[in-house]
N, C-alpha and C positions, 0 to 999 in steps of 0.2 A: 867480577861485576859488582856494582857499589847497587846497594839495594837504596834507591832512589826515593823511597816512602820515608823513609829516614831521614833522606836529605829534606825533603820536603818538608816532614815537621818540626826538624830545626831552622828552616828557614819562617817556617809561620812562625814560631816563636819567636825567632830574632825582631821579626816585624812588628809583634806586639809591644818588644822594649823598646822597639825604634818609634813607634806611634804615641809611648809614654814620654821617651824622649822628648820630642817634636812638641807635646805638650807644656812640658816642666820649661823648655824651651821658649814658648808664648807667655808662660808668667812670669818669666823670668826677663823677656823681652820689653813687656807691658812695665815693668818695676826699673829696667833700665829707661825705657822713655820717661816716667815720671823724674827721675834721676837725673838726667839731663836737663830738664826745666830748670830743677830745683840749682845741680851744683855747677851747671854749664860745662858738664865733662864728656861730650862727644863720645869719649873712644869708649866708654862701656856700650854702647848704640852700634858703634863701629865693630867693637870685638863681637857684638852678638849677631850682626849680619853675616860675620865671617861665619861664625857656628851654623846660622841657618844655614848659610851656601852648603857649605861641608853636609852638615845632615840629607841636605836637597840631593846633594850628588850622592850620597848613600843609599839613598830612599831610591836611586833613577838604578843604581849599581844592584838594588836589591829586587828591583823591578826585572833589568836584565838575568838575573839568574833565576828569577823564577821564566822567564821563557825560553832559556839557555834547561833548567830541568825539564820542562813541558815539552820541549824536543825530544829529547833525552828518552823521554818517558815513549812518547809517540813510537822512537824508533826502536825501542825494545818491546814495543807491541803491550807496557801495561799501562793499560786504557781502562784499570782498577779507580788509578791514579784520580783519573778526570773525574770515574762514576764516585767517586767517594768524598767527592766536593773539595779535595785537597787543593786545588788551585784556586788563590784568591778570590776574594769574590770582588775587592776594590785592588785598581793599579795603586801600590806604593807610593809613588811619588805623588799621586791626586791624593793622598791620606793624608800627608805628613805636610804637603803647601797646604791643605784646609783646615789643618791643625794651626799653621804655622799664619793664619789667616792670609795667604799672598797666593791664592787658587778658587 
């Protein structure tokens, strides 16, 4: 049996570099649209919507395993888990589209 507390706070962690991400992502965003004005080169604008989707569907994937663990946890009765505030307090994917301003 995988001790589930563990998983848990590898996944909060992960979420914190994916929220950093999501960030570096928005200024990075912000610098390809001025970009675009300036050299009329679309595809940086284009490549960086790709990145947002990809991040979006990461952030929805990292959403699903923390309810995929919160089951998990439920039916091995530790209910530690929940008292100990380990489960998010924001859904991932509402983190990373408000980050990513499109939420």
């Amino acid at each position: 049996m995988t001790d589930i507390r563990k998983e848990q706070l590898v996944l909060l962690r992960f979420e914190k570099q994916l929220a950093a991400l999501a960030a570096v992502l928005a200024t990075g965003a912000s610098a390809a649209q001025a970009a675009d004005g300036k050299l009329a080169a679309p595809e940086a604008s284009s490549a960086l919507a790709g990145l947002r989707d990809a991040l979006m569907h990461l952030a929805e994937v990292t959403g699903a395993a923390h309810a995929s663990l919160n089951a998990s946890a439920i039916e091995a009765g530790a209910r530690m888990l929940h008292a100990s505030g380990g489960i998010p307090k924001s859904d991932p994917p509402q983190v990373v589209a408000s980050l990513l301003g499109i939420g």
